[in-house]
N, C-alpha and C positions, 0 to 999 in steps of 0.2 A: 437542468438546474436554472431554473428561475431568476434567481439570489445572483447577481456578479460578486465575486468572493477575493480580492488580492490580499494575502497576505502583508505583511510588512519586513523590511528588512533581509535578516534571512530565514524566515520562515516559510513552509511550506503547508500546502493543504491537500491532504493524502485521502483517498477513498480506499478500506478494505477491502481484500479480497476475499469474496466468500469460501470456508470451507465446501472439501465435500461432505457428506450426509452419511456416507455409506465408506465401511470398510474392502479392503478386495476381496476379502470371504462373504461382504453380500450383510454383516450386518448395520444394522441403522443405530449411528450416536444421535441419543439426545441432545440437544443446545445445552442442556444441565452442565452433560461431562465435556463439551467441545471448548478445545484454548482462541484464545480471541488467534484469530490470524494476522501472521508477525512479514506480512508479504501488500502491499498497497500499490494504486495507480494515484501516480502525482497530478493533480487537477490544477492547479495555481500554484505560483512561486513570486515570493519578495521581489525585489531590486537587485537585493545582494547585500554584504557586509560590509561596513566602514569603519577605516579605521583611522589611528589617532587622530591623523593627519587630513582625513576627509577623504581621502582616496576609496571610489567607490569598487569591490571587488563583486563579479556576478558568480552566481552560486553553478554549482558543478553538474546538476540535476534541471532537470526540465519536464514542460509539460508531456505527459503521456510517457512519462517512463516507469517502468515499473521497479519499486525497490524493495528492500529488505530493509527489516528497521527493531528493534529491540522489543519486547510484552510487552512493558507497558512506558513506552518511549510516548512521547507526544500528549496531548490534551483534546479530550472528544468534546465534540460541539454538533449541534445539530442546523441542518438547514434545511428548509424549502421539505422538512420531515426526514429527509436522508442525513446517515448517523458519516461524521468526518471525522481526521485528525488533523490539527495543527503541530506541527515540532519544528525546531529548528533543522537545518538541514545536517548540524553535526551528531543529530542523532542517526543518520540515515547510517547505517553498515554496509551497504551495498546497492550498486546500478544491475537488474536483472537484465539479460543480453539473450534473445535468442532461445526464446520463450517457445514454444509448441502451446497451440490451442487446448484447452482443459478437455473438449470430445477427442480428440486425438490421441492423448494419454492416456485417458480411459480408455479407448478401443485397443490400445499396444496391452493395456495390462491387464485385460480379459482375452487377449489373444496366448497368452501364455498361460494362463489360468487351467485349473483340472475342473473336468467338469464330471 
C-alpha cells in the first residue's frame, strides 16, 4: 500500500479476508451467492479514545491482528485500488488467536474427505 492510512481516534482500518471459492464437496460458488466475509486483518489503528476529561485510552487491537467483526459493521473505502474497512473499534466482536494457515486447513479437510 502505497497510501500511508492512520485512522483517527478509535478507529481502525481492516482488510478482508478472502473467502474460499470452492465448497468441501468440490463445488464452486459464485461471487453472486458468496457473503461478504465477517473475519479481517487490522492494517492501522487510531490513537485511541478520550474521554471527558481528556484522558487518552489506547485501543485493545493492534496492527496485524486478525478479528471478527459484524456483516455489515464498518464503512468501505477504497485505496491505492485495494477494497478496506474503517469502523470503530467497538464494532470489532473478537481478537482471533491461534489461526492455522488457510493451505493447512484445506489439506486437514481433504484428508478426511471420501473419495
Amino acid at each position: 500500500m502505497a497510501t500511508k492510512f492512520t485512522p483517527l481516534h478509535d478507529r481502525i482500518l481492516v482488510r478482508r479476508e478472502e473467502e474460499v471459492g470452492t465448497t468441501r464437496g468440490g463445488l464452486i460458488i459464485p461471487d453472486s451467492a458468496k457473503d461478504k466475509p465477517q473475519e479481517g486483518t487490522v492494517i492501522s489503528v487510531g490513537n485511541g479514545k478520550t474521554n471527558d476529561e481528556g484522558k487518552l485510552f489506547p485501543l485493545a487491537v493492534k496492527e496485524g491482528d486478525t478479528i471478527l467483526f459484524g456483516k455489515y459493521s464498518g464503512t468501505e473505502i477504497k485505496l491505492d485500488g485495494e477494497d478496506f474497512l474503517i469502523m470503530k473499534e467497538e464494532e470489532v466482536l473478537g481478537i482471533v488467536t491461534g489461526t492455522a494457515k488457510k493451505e493447512n486447513v484445506s489439506a486437514r479437510e481433504t484428508v478426511g474427505a471420501r473419495k
